[in-house]
Backbone as ProteinMPNN parsed JSONL, in Angstrom:
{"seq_chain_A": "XXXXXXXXXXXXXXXXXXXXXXXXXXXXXXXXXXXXXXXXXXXXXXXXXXXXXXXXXXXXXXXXXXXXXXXXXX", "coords_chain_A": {"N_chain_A": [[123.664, 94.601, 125.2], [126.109, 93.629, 122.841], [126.323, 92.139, 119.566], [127.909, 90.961, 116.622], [127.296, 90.835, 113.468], [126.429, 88.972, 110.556], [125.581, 89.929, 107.443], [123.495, 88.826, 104.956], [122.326, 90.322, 102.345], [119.375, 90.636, 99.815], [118.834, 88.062, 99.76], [116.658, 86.532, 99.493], [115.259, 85.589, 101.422], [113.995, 85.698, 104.56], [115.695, 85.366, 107.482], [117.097, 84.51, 110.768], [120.089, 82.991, 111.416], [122.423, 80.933, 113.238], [125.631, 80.074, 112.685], [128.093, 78.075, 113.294], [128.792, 79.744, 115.739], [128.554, 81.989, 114.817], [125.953, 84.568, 113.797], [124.28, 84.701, 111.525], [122.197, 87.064, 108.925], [120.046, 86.669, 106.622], [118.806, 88.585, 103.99], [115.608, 90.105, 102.635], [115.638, 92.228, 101.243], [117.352, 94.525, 98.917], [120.943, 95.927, 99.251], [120.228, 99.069, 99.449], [120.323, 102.501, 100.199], [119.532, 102.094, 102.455], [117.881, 100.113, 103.017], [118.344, 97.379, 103.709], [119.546, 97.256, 106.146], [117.216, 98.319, 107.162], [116.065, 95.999, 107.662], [117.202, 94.601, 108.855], [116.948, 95.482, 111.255], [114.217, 95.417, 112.387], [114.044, 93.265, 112.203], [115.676, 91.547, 114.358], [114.796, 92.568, 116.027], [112.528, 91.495, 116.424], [112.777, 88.558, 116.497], [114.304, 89.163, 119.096], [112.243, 89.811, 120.723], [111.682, 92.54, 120.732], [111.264, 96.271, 120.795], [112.089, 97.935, 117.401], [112.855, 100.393, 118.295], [114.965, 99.559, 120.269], [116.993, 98.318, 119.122], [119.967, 98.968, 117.8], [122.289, 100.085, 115.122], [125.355, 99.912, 115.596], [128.22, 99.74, 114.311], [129.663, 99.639, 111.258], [127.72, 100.845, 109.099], [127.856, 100.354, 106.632], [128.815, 97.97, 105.731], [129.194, 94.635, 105.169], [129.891, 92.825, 107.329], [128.488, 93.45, 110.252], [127.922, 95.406, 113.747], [125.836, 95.196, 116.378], [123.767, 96.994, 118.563], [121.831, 96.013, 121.281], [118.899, 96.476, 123.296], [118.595, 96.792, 126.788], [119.101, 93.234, 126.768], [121.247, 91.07, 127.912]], "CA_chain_A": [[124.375, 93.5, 124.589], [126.427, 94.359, 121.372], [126.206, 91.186, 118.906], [128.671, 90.606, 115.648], [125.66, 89.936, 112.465], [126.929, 88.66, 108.955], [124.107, 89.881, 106.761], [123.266, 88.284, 103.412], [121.383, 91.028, 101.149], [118.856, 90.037, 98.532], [118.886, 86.48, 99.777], [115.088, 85.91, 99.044], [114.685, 85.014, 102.306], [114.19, 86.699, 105.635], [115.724, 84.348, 108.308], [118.374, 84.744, 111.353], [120.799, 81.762, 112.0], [124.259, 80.924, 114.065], [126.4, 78.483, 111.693], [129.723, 77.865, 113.976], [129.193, 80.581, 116.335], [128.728, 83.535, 114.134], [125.052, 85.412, 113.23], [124.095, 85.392, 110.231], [121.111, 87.476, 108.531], [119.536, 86.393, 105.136], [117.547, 89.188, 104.019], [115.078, 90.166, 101.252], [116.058, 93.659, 100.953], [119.096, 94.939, 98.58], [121.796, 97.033, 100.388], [120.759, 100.42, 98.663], [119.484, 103.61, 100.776], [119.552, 101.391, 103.686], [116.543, 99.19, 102.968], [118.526, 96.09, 104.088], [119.948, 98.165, 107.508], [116.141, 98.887, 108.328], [114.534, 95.475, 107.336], [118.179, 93.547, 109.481], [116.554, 95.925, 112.659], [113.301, 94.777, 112.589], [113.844, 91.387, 112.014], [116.208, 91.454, 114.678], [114.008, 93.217, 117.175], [111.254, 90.862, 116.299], [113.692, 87.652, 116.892], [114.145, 88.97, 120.388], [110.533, 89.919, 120.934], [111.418, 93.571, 121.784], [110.808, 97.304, 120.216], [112.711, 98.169, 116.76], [113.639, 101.431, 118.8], [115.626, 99.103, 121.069], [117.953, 97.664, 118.448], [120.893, 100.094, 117.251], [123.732, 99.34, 114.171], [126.618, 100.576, 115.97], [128.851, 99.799, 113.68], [128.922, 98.679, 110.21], [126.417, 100.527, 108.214], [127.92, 100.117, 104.831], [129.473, 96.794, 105.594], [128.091, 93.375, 105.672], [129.724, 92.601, 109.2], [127.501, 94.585, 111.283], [127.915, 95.447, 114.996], [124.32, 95.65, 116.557], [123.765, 97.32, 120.28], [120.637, 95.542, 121.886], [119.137, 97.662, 124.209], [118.008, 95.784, 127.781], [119.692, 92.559, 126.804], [122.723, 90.811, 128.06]], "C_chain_A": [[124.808, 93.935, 123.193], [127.05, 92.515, 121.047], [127.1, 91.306, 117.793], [127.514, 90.052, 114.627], [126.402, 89.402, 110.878], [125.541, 88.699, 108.021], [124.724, 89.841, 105.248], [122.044, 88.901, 102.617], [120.629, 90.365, 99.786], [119.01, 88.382, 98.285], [117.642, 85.933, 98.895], [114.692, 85.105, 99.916], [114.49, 85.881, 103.74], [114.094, 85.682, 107.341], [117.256, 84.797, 109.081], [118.596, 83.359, 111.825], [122.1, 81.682, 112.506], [124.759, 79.665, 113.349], [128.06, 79.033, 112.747], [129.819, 79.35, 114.968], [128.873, 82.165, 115.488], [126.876, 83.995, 113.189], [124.662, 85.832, 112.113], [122.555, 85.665, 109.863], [120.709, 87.293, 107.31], [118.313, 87.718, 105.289], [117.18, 89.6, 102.633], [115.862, 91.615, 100.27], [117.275, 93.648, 100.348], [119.581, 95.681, 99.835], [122.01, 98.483, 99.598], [119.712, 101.158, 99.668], [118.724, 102.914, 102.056], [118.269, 101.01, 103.904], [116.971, 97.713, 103.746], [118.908, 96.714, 105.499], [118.254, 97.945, 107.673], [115.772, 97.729, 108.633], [115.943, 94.072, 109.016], [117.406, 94.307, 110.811], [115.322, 95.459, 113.191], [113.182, 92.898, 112.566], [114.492, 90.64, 113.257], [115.677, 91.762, 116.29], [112.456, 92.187, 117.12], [111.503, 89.284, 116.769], [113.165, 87.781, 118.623], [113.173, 89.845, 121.188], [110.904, 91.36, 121.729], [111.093, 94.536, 120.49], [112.052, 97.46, 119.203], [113.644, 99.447, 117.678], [115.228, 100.822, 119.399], [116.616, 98.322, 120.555], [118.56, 98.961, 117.176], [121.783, 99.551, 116.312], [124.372, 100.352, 115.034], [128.271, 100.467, 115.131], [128.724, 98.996, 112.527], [127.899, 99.075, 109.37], [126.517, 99.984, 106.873], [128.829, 98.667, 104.426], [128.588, 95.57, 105.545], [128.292, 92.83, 107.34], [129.342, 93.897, 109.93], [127.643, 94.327, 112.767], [126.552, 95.811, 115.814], [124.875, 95.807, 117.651], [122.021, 96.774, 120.468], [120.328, 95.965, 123.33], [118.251, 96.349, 125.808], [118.402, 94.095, 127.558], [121.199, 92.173, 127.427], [123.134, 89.683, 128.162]], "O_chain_A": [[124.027, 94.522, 122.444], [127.785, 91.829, 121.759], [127.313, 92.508, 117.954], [126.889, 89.021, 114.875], [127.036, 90.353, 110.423], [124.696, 87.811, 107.902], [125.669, 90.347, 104.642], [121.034, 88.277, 102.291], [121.215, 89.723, 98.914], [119.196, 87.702, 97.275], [117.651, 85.166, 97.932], [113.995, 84.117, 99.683], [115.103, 86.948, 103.722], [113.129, 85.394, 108.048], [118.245, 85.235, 108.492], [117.776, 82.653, 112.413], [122.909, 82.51, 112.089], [124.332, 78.516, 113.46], [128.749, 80.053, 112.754], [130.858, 80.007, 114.925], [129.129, 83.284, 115.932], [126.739, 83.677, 112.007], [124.645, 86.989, 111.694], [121.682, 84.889, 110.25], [121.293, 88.154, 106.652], [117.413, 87.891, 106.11], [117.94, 89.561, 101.666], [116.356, 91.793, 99.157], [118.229, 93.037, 100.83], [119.04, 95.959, 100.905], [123.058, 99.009, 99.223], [118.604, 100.705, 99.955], [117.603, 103.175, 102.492], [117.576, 101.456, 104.819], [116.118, 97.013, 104.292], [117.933, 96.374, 106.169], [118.057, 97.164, 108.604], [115.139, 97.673, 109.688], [115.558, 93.168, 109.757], [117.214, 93.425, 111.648], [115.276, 95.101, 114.368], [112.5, 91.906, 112.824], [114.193, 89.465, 113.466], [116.076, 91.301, 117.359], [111.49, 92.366, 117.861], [110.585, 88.717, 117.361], [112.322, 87.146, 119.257], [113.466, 90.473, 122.206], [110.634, 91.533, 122.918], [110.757, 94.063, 119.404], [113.139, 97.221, 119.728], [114.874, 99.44, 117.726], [116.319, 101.335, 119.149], [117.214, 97.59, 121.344], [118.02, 99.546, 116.238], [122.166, 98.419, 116.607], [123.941, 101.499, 115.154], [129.259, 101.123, 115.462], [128.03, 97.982, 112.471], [127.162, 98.24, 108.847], [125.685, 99.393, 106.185], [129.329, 98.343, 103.348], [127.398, 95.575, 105.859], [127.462, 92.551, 108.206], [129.865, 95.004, 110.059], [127.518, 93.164, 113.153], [126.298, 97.015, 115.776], [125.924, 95.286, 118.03], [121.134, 97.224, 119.742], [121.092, 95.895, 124.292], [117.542, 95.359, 125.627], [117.825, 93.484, 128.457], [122.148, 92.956, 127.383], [124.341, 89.475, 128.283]]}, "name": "protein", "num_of_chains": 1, "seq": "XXXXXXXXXXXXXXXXXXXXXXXXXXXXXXXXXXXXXXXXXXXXXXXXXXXXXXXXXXXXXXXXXXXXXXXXXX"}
């Protein structure tokens, strides 16, 4: 399953929500040396109760719209 994420860096929060259709990620982490990339995979893999391995950025690392690949989902 490949998802569309709108992540919100250095929110001060660490929460995933859908406002109108669209994914968005609040997270604690800045976006430097891909601290917010690792912490959007785990949080994301923890959401849908599977293995960090099993959640890929496929596109999007240095953007805020992020393309995730979810591995065994569909």
């Amino acid at each position: 399953m490949i998802i569309s994420v709108k992540v919100h860096p250095n929110s001060g929060r660490k929460e995933i929500m859908e406002k109108g259709g669209v994914i968005h990620a609040y997270l604690k982490s800045a976006a430097e040396a891909g601290k917010a990339n690792r912490e959007l995979v785990s949080l994301l893999a923890e959401k849908y109760g599977i293995h960090e391995s099993d959640v890929k950025i496929a596109g999007g690392f240095s953007s805020r719209t992020k393309m995730i690949e979810i591995k065994g989902k569909s």
